[in-house]
C-alpha positions in Angstrom: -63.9 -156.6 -65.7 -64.8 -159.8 -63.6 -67.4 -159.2 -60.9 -66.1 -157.6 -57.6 -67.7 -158.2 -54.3 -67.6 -154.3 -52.6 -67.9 -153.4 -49.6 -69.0 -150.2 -48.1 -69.3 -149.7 -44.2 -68.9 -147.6 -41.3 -69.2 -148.8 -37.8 -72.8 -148.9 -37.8 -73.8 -149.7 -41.2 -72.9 -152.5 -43.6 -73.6 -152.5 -47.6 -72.3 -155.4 -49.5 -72.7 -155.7 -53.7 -71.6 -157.0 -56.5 -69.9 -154.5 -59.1 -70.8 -156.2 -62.7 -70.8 -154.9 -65.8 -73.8 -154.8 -68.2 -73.9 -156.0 -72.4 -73.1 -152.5 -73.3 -70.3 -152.2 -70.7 -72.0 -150.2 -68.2 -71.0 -150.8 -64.5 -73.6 -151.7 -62.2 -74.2 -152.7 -58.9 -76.4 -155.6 -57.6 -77.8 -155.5 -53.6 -76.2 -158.6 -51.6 -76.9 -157.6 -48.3 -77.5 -154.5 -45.7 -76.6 -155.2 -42.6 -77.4 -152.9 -39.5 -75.3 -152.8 -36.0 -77.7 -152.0 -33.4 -74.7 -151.6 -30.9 -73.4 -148.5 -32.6 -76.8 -146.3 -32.3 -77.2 -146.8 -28.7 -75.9 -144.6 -26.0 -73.5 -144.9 -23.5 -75.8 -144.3 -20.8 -78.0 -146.8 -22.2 -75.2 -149.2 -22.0 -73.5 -148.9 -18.8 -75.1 -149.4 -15.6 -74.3 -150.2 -11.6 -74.8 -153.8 -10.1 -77.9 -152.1 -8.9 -79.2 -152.0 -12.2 -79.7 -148.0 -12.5 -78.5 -146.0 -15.0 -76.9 -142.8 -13.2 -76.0 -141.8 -9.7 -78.2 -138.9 -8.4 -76.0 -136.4 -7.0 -76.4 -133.0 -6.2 -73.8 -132.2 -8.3 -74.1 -134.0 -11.7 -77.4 -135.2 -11.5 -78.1 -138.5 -13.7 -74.1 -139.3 -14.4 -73.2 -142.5 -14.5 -71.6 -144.2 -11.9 -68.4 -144.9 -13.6 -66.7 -143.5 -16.3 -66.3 -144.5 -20.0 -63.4 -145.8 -19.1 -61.6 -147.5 -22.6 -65.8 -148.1 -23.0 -65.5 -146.5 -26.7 -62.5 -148.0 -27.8 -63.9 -151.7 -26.8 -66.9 -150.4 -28.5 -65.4 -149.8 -31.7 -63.0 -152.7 -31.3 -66.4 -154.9 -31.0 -68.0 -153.6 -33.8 -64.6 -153.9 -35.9 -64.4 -157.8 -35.4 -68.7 -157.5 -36.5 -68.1 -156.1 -39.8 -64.9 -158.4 -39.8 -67.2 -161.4 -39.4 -70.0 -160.1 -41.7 -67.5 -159.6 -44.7 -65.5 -162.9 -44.3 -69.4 -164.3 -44.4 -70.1 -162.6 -47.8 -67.1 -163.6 -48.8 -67.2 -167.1 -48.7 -70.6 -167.3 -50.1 -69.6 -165.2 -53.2 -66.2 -166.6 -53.3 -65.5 -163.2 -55.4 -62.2 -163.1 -57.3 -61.0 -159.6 -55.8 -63.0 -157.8 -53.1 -63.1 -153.8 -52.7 -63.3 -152.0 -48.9 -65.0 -148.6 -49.0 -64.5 -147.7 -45.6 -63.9 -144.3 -43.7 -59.9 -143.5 -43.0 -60.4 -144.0 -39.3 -61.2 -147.4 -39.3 -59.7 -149.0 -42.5 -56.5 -149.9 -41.1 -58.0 -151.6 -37.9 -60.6 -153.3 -40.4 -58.0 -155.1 -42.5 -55.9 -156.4 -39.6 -59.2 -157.9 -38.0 -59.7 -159.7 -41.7 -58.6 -163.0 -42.2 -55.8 -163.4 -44.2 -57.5 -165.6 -46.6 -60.3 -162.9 -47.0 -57.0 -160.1 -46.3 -55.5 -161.5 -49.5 -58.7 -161.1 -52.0 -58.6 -157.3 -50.7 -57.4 -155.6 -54.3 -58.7 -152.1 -53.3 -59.4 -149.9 -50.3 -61.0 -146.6 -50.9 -60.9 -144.9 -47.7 -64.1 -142.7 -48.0 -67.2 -142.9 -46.0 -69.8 -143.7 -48.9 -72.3 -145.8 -46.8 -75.4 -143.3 -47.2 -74.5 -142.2 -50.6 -76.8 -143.7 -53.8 -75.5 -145.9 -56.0 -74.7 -143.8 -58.7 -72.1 -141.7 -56.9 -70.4 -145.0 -55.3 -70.4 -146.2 -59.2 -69.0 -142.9 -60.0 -66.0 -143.5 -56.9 -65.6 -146.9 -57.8 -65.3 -146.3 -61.7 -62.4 -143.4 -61.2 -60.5 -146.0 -58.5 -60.4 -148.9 -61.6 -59.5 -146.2 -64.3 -56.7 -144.9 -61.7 -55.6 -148.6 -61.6 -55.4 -149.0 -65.5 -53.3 -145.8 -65.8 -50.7 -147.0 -63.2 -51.0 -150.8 -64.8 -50.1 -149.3 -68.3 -47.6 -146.4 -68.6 -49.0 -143.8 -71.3 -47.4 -143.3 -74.5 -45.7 -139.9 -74.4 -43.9 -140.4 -78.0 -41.1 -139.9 -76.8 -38.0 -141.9 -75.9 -37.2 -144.1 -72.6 -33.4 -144.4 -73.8 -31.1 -141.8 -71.7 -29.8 -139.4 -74.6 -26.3 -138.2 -74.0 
């Protein structure tokens, strides 16, 4: 197995390593880099605010709401912190120049993730596991990450059932 550059993230978190193997065969993982996005543990209300420069509109009725609504605020939130991770991974990527790169990133996002990739970074992609893994240790990513490469080896090499491919008549 040649080393694999993998990359785990959600839209506020970042984990980039390298997936090796050890003497005795052994997968491993080595740290490359953690990368926090502030932007994605901040509040809305923190974030929007009136040319005035306050953060709600004291009413009688909904005291402390903002002015405005979120109007398409979360979607260009999430569209902002795609093209981040986007950034940060074609980064790694051309300072590891790795031969295949994995994604382990949640369902949601994985789709929207790939299409903000460049194709030259698009086209090292060999594996996407679409599973939010970010906060889990190590051993259970190896775990994940050992089952995907054993899955690819079964589909890469048909077993041997013993018995014929040749239609029989």
């Amino acid at each position: 197995m040649t080393p694999k550059l993998v990359i785990v993230a959600d839209l506020g978190l970042l984990k980039a390593y390298r997936l090796e193997r050890t003497p005795r065969g052994t997968p491993r993982l080595v740290d490359l880099a953690t990368i926090r996005l502030e932007e994605a543990h901040h509040r809305i209300v923190e974030q929007v605010r009136d040319l005035a420069g306050q953060r709600g509109a004291p009413t009688n009725t909904a005291w402390g709401a903002p002015v405005t609504d979120d109007h398409n605020f979360r979607l260009e939130l999430k569209r902002r912190l795609l093209r981040k991770i986007a950034g940060h991974i074609q980064h790694l990527a051309s300072e590891e120049d790795p031969d295949a790169l994995w994604l382990v990133v949640p369902e949601e996002i994985h789709h929207a993730l790939l299409e903000e990739l460049a194709s030259p970074v698009r086209s090292r992609v060999e594996k996407v596991v679409p599973r939010d893994l970010v906060k889990a240790p190590k051993r259970d990513l190896i775990e994940v990450l050992c089952k995907e490469e054993a899955g690819d080896m079964e589909t890469a090499m048909p077993r041997a059932t013993g018995k014929s491919t040749r239609n029989v008549r």
